[in-house]
VMD Tcl script that builds the backbone (N, CA, C; Angstrom):
set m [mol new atoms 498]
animate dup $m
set s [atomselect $m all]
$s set {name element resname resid chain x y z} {
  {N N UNK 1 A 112.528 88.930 119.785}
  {CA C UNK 1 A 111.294 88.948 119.002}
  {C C UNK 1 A 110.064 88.847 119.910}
  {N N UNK 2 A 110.055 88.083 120.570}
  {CA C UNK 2 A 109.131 87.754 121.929}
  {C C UNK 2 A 108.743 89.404 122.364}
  {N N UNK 3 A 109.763 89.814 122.784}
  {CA C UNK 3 A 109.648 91.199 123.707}
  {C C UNK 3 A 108.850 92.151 122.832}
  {N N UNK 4 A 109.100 91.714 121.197}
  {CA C UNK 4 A 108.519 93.053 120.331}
  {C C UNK 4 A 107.015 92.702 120.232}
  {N N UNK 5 A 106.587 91.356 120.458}
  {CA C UNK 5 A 104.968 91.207 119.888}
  {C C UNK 5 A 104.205 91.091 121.183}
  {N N UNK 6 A 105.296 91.360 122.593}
  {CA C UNK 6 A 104.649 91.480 123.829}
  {C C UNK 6 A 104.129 92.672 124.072}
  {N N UNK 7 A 104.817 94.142 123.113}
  {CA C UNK 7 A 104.635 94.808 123.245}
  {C C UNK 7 A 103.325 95.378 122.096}
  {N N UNK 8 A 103.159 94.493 121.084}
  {CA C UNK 8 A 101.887 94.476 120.292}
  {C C UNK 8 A 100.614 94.199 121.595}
  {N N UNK 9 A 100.851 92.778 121.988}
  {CA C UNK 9 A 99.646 92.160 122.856}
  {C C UNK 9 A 99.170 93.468 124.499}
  {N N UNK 10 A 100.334 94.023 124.606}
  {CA C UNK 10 A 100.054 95.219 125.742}
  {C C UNK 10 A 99.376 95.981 125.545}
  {N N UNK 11 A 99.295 96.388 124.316}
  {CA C UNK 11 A 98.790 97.795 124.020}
  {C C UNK 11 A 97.802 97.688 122.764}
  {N N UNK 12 A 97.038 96.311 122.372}
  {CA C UNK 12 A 96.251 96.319 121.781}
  {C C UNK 12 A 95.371 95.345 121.919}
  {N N UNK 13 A 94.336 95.696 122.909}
  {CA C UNK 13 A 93.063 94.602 123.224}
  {C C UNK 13 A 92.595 93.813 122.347}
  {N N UNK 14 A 92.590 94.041 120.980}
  {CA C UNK 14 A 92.074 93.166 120.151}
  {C C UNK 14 A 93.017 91.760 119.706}
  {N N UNK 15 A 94.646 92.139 119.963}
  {CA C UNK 15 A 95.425 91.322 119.833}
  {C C UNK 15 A 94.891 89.492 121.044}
  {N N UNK 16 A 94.715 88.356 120.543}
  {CA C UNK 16 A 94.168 87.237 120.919}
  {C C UNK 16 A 96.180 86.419 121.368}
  {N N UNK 17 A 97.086 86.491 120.087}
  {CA C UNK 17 A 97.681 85.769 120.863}
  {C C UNK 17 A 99.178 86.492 119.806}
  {N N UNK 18 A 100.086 86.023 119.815}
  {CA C UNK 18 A 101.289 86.478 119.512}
  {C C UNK 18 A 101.458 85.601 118.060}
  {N N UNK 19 A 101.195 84.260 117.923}
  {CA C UNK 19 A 101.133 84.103 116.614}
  {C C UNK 19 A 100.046 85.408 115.694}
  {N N UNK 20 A 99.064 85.496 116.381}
  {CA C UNK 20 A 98.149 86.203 115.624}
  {C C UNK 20 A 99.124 87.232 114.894}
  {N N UNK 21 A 99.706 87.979 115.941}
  {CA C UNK 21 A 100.169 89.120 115.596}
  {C C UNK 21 A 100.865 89.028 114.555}
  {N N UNK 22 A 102.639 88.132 114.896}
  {CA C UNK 22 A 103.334 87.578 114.031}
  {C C UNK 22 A 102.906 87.545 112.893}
  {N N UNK 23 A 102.107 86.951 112.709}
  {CA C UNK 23 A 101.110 86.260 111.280}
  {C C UNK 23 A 100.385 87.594 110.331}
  {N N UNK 24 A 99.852 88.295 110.952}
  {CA C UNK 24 A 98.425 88.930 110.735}
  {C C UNK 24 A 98.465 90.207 110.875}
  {N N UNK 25 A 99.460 90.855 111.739}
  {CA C UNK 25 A 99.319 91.850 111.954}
  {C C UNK 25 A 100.623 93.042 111.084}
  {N N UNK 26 A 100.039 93.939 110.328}
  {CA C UNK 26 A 101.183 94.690 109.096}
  {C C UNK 26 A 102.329 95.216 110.113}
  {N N UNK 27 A 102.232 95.976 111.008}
  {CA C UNK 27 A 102.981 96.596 112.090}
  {C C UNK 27 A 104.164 95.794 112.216}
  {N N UNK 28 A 104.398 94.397 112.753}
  {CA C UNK 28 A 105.157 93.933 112.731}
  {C C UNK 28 A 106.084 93.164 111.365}
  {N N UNK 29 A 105.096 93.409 110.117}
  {CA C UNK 29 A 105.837 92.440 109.437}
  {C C UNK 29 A 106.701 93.845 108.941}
  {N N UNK 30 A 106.359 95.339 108.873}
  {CA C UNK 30 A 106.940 96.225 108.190}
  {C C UNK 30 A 107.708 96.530 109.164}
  {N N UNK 31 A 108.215 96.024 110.432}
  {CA C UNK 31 A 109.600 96.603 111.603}
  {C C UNK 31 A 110.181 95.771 110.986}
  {N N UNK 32 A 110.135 94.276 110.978}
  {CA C UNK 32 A 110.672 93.233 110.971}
  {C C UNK 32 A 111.947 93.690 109.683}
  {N N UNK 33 A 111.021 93.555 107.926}
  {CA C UNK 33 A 111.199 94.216 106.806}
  {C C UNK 33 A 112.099 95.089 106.687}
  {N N UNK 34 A 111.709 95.997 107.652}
  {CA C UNK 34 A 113.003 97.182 108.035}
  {C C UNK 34 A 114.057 97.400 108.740}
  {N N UNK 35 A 113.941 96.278 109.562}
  {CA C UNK 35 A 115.172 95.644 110.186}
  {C C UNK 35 A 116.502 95.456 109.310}
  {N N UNK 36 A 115.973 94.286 108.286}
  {CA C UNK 36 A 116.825 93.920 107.146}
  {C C UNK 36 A 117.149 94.537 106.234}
  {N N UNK 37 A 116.197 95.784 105.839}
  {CA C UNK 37 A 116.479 96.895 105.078}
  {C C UNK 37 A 117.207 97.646 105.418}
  {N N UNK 38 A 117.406 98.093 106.739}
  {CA C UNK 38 A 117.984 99.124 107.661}
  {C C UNK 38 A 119.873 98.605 107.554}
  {N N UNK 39 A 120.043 97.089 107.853}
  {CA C UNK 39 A 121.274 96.731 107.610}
  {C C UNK 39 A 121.805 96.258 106.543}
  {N N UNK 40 A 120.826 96.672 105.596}
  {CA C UNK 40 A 121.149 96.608 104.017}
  {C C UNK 40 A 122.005 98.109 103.508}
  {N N UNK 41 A 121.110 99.157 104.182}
  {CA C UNK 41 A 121.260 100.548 103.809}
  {C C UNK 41 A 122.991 100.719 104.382}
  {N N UNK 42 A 122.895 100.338 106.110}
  {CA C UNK 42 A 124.695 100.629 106.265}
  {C C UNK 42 A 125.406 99.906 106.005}
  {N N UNK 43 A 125.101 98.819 105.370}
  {CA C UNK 43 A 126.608 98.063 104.524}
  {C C UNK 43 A 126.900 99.123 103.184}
  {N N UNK 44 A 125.681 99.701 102.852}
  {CA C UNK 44 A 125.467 100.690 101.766}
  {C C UNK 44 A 125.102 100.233 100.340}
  {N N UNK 45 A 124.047 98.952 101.009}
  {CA C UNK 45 A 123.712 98.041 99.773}
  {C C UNK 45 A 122.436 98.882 99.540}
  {N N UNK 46 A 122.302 100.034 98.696}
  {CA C UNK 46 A 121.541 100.775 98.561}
  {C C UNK 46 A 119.980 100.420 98.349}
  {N N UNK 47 A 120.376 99.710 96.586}
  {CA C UNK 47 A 119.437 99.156 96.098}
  {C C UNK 47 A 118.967 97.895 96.775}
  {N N UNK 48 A 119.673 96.868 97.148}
  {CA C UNK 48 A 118.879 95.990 97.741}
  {C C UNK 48 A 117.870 96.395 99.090}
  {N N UNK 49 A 118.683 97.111 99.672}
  {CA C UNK 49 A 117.621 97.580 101.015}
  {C C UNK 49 A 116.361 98.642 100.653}
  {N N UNK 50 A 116.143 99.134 99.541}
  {CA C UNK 50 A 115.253 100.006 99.005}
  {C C UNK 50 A 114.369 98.616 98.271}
  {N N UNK 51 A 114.871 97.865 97.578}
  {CA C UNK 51 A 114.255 96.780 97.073}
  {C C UNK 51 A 113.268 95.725 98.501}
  {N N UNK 52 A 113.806 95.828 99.132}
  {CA C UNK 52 A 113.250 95.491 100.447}
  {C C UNK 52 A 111.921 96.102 101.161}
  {N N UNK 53 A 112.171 96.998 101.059}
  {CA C UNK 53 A 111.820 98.238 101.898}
  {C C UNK 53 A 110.224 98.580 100.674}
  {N N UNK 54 A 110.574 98.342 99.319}
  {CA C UNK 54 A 109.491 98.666 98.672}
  {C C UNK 54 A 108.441 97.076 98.586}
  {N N UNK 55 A 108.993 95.771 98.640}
  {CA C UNK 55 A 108.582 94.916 99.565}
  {C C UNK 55 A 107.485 94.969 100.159}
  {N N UNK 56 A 108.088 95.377 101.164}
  {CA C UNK 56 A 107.313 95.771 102.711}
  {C C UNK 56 A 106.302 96.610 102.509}
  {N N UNK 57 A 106.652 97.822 101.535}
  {CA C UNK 57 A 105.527 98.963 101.400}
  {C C UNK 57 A 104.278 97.650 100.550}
  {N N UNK 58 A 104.906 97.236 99.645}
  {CA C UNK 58 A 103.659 96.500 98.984}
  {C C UNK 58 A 102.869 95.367 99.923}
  {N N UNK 59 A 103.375 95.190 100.773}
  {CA C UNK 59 A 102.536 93.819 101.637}
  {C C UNK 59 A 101.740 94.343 102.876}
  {N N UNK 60 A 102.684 95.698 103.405}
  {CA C UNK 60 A 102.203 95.898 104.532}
  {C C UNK 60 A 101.304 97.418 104.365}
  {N N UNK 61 A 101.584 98.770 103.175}
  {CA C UNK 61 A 101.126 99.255 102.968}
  {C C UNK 61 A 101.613 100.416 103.938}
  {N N UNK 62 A 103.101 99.824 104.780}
  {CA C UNK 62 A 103.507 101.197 105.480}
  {C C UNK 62 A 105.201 101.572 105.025}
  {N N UNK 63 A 105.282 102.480 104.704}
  {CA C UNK 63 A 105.934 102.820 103.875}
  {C C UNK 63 A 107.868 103.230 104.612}
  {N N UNK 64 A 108.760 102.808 105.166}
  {CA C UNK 64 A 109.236 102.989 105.709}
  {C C UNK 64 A 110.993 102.891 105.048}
  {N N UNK 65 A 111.300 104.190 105.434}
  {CA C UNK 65 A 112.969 104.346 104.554}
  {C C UNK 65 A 113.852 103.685 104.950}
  {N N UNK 66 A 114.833 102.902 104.417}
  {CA C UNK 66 A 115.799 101.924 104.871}
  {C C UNK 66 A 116.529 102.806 105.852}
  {N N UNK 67 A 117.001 104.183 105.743}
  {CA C UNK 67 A 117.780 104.538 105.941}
  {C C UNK 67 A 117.468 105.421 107.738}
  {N N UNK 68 A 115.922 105.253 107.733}
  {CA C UNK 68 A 115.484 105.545 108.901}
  {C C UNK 68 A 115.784 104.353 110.199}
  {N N UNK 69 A 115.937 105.166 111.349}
  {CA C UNK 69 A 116.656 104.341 112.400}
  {C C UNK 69 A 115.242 104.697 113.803}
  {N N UNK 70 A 115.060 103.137 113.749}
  {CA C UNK 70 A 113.676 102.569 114.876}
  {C C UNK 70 A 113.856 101.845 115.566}
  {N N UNK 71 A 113.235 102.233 117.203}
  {CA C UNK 71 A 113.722 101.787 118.670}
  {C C UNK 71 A 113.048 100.617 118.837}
  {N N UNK 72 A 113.645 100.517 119.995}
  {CA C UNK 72 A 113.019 98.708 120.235}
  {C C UNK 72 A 111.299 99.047 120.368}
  {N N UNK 73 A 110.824 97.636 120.207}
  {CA C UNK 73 A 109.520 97.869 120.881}
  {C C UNK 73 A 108.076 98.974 120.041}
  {N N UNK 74 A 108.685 99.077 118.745}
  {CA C UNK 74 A 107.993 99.902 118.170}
  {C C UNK 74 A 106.267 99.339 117.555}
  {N N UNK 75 A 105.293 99.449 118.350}
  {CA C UNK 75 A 104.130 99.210 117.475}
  {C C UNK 75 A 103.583 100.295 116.450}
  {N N UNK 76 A 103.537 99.618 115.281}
  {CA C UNK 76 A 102.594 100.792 114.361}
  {C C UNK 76 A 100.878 100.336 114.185}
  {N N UNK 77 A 100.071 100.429 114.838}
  {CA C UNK 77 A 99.034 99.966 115.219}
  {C C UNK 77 A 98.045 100.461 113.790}
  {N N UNK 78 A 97.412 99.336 113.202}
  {CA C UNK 78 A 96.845 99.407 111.886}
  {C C UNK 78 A 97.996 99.406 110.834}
  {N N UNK 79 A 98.680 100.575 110.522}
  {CA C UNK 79 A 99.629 101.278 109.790}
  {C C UNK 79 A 99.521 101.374 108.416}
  {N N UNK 80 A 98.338 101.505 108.095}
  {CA C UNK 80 A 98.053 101.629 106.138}
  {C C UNK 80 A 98.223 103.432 106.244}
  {N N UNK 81 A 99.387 103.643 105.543}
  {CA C UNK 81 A 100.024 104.884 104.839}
  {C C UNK 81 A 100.442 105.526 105.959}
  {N N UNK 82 A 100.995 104.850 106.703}
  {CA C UNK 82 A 102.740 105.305 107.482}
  {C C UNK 82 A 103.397 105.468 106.575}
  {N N UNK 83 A 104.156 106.610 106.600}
  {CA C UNK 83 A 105.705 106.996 106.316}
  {C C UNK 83 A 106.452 107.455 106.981}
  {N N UNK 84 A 107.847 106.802 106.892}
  {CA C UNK 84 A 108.476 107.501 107.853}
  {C C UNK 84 A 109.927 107.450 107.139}
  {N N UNK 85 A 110.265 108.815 107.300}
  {CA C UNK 85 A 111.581 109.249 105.939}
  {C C UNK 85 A 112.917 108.764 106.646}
  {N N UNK 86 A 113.455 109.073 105.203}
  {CA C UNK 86 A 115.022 108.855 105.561}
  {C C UNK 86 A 115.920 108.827 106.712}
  {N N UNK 87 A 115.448 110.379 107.157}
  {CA C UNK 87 A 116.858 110.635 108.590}
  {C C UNK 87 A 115.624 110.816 109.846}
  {N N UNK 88 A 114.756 109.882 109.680}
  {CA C UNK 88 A 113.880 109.918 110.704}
  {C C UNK 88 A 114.195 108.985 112.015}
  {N N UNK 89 A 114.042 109.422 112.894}
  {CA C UNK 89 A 114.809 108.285 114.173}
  {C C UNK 89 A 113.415 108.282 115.086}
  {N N UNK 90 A 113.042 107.089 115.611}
  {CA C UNK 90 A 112.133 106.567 116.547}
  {C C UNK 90 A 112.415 106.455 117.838}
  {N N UNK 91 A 112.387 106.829 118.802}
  {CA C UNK 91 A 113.030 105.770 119.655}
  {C C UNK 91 A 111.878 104.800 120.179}
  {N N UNK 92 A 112.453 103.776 121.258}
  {CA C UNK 92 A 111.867 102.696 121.682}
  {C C UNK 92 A 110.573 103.367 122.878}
  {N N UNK 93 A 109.736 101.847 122.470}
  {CA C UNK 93 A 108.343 101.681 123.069}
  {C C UNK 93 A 107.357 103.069 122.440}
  {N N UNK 94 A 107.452 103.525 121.346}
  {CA C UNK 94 A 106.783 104.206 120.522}
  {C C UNK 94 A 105.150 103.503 119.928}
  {N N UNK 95 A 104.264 104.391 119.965}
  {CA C UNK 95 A 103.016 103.792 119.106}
  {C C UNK 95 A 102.522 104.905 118.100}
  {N N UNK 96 A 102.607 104.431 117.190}
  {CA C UNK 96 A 102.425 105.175 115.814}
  {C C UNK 96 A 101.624 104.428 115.328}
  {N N UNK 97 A 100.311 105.455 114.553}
  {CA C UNK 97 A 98.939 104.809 114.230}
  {C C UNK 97 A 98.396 105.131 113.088}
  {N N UNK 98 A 97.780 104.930 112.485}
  {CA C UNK 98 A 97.700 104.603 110.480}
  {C C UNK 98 A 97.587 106.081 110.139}
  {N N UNK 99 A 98.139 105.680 108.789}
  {CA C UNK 99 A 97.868 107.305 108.481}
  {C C UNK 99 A 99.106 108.334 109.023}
  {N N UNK 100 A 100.039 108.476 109.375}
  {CA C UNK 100 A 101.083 109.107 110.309}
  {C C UNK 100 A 102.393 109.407 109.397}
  {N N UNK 101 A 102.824 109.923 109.087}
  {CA C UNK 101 A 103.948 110.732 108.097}
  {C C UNK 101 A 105.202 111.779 108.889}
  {N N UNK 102 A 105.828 110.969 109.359}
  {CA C UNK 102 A 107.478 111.138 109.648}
  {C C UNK 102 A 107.961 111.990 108.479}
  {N N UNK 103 A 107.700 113.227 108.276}
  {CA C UNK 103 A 108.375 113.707 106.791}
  {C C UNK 103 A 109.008 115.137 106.656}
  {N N UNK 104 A 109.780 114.827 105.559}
  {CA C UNK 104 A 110.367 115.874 105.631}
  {C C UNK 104 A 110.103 117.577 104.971}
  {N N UNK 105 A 110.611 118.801 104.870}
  {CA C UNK 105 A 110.059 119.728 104.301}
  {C C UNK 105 A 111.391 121.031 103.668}
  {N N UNK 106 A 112.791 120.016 103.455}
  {CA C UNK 106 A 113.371 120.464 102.665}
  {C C UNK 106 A 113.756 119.309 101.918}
  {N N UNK 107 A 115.001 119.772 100.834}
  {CA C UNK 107 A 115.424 118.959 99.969}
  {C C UNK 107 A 116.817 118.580 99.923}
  {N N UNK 108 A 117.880 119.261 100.634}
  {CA C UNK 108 A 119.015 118.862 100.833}
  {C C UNK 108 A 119.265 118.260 101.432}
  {N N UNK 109 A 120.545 117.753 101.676}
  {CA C UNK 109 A 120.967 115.731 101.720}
  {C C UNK 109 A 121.176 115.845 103.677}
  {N N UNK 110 A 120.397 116.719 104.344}
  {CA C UNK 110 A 120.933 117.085 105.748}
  {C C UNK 110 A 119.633 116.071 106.611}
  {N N UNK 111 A 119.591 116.652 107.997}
  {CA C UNK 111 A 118.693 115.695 108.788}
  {C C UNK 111 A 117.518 116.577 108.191}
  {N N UNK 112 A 116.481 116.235 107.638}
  {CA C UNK 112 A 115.527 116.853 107.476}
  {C C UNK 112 A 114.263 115.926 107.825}
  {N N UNK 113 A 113.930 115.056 108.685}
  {CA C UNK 113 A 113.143 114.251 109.511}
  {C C UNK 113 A 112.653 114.689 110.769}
  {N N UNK 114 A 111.675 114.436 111.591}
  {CA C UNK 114 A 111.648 113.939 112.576}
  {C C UNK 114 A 112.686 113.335 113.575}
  {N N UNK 115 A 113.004 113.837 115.098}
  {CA C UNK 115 A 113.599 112.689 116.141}
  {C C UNK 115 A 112.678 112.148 116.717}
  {N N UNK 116 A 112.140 111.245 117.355}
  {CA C UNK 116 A 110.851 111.105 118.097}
  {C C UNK 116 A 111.205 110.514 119.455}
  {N N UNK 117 A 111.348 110.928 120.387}
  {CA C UNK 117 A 111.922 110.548 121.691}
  {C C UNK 117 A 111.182 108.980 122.427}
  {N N UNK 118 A 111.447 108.532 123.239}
  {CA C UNK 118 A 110.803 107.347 123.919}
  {C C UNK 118 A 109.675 107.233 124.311}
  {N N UNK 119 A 109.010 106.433 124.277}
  {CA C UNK 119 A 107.602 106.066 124.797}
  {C C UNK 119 A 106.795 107.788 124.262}
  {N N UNK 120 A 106.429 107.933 122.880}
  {CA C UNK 120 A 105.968 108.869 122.296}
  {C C UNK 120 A 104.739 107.718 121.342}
  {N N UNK 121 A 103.464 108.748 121.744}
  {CA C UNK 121 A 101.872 108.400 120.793}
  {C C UNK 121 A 101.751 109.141 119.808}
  {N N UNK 122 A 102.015 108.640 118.480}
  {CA C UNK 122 A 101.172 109.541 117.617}
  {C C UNK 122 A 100.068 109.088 117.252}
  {N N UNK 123 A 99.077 110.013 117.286}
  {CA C UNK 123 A 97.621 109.501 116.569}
  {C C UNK 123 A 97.354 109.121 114.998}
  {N N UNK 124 A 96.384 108.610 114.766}
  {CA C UNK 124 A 96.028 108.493 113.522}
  {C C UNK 124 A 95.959 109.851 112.860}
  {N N UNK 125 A 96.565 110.116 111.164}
  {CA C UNK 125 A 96.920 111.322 110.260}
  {C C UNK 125 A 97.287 111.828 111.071}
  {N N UNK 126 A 98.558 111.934 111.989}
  {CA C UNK 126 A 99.331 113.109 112.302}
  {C C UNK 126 A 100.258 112.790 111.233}
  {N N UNK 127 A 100.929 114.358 111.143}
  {CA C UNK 127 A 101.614 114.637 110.171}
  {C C UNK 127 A 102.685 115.507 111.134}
  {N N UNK 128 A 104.479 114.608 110.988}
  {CA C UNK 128 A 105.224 115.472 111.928}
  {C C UNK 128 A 106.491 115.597 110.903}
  {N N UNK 129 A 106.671 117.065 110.451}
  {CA C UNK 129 A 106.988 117.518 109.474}
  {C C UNK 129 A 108.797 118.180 110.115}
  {N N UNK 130 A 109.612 118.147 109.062}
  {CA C UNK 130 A 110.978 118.762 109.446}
  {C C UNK 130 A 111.652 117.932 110.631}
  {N N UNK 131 A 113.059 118.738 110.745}
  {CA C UNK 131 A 114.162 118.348 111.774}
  {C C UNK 131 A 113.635 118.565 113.021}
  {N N UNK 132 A 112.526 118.635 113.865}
  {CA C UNK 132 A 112.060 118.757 115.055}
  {C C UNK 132 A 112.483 117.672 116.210}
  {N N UNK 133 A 112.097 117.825 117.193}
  {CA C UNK 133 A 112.483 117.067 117.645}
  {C C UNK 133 A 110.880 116.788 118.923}
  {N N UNK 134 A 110.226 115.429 119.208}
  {CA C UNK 134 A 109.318 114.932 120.073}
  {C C UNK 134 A 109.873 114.565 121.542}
  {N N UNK 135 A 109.656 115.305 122.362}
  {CA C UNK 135 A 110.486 114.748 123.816}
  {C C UNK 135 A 109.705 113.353 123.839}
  {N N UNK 136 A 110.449 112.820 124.797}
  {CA C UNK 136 A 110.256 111.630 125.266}
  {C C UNK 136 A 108.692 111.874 126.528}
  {N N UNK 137 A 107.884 110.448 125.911}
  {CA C UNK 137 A 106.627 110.728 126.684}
  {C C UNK 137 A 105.224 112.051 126.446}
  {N N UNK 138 A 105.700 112.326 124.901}
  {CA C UNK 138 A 104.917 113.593 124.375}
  {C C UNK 138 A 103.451 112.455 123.965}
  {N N UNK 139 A 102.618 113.157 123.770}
  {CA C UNK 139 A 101.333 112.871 123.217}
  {C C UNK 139 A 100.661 113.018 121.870}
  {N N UNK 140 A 100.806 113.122 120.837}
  {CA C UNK 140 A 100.098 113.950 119.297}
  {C C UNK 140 A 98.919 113.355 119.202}
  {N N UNK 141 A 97.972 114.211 118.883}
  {CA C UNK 141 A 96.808 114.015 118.526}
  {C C UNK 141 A 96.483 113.738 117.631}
  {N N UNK 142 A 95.327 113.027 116.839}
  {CA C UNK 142 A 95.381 112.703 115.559}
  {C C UNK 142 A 94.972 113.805 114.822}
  {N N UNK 143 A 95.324 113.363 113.548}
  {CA C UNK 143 A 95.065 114.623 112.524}
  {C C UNK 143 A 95.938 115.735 112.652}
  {N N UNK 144 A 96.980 116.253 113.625}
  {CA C UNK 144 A 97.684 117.147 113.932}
  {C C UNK 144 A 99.243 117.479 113.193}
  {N N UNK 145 A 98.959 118.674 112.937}
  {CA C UNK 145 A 100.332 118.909 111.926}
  {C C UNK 145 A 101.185 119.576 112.915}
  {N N UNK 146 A 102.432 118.842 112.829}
  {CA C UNK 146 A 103.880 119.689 114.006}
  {C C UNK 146 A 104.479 119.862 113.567}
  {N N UNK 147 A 105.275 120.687 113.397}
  {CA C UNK 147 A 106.515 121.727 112.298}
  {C C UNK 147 A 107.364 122.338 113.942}
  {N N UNK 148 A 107.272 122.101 115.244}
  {CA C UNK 148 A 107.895 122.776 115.884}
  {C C UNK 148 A 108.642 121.486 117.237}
  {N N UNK 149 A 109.712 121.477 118.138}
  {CA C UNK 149 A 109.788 120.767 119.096}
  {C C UNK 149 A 108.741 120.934 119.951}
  {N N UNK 150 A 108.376 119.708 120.644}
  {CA C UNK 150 A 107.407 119.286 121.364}
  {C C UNK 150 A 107.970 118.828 122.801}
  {N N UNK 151 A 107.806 119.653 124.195}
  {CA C UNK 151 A 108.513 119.036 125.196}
  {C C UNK 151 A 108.500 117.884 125.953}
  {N N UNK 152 A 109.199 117.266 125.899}
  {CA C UNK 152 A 108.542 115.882 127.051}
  {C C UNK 152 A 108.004 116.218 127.786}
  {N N UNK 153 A 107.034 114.933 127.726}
  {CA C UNK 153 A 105.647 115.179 128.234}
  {C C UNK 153 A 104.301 115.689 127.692}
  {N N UNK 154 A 104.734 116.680 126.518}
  {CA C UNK 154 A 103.580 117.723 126.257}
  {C C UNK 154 A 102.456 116.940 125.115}
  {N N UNK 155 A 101.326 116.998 125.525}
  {CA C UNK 155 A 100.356 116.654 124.754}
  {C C UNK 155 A 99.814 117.743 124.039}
  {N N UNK 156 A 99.746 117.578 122.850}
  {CA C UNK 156 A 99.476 118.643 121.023}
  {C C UNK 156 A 97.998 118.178 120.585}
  {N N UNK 157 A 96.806 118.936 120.583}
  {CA C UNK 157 A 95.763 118.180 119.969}
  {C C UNK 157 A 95.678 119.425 118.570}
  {N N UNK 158 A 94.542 118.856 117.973}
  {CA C UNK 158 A 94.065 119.258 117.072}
  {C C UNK 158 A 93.849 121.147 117.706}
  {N N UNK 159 A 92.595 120.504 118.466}
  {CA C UNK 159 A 92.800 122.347 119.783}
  {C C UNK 159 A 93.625 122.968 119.922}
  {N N UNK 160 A 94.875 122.604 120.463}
  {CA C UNK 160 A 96.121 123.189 121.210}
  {C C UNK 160 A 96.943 123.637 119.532}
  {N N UNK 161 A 96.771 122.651 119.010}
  {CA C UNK 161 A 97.937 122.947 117.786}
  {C C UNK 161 A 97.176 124.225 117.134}
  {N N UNK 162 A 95.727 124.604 117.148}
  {CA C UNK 162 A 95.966 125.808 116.665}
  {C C UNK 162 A 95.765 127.020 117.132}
  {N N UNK 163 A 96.665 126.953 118.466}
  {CA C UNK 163 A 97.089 128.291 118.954}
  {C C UNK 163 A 98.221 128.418 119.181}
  {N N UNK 164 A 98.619 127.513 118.509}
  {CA C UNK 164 A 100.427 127.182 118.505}
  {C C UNK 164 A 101.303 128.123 116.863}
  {N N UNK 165 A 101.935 129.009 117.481}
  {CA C UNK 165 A 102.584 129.589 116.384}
  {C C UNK 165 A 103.974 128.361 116.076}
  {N N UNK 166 A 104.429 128.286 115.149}
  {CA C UNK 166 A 105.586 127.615 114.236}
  {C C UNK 166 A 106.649 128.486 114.267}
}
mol reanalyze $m
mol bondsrecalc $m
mol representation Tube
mol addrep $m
């Protein structure tokens, strides 16, 4: 737990001390939330981990699927109207920032999420749509819609994304 709100206090100047965070800050109480939701979902306690999970949406205001799987170290910095779907996977030391939608753009029961590779920024209102996949160490800009893989490393702005064919 230590290691996860060390990684709040790193990467957010305004953070004063680790209770703060603990206490005060939505980011952590909606990982935490989803922690328990997450091992609600693979015992396959459906409803209770959705009961959880809607919880969390009501306190913390970020909206996150039991059934989605998130890396260590994850800050969601602000996080009022995060979503992040079902077969969506995070990996660790990720920063995801308010407004940001992990979502999907079909309807059958397959991976239709986001992968999001390691140490990956999304900005505020990005929107990262379908089974794509974010290399590890990519950049998104805010406001930016991605429907395509993104290579590690590669930084996507608002600019770049629209000379980007899908």
């Amino acid at each position: 737990m230590i290691d996860f709100l060390n990684a709040y206090k790193r990467y957010d100047p305004a953070a004063k001390s680790r209770w703060e965070i603990a206490l005060l800050y939505p980011g952590p109480k909606a990982v935490a939330l989803h922690r328990l939701a997450h091992a609600l979902y693979k015992m396959d306690l459906f409803f209770l981990a959705r009961l959880v999970a809607e919880v969390s949406r009501f306190l913390t205001g970020i909206e996150i699927h039991p059934g989605a799987r998130l890396g260590r170290r994850l800050v969601i910095d602000h996080g009022m109207g995060v979503v992040i779907g079902e077969t969506a996977e995070v990996g660790d030391d990720c920063i995801i920032f308010h407004g940001t939608t992990l979502g999907g753009v079909r309807f059958e029961a397959t991976k239709r999420h986001p992968t999001v590779g390691h140490r990956v920024l999304i900005g505020a209102g990005a929107k990262i749509l379908g089974p794509i996949t974010l290399g590890d160490g990519c950049r998104i800009g805010a406001n930016v819609v991605v429907m395509r893989d993104v290579a590690p490393g590669e930084k996507i702005t608002l600019e770049s994304a629209a000379h980007v064919k899908t």
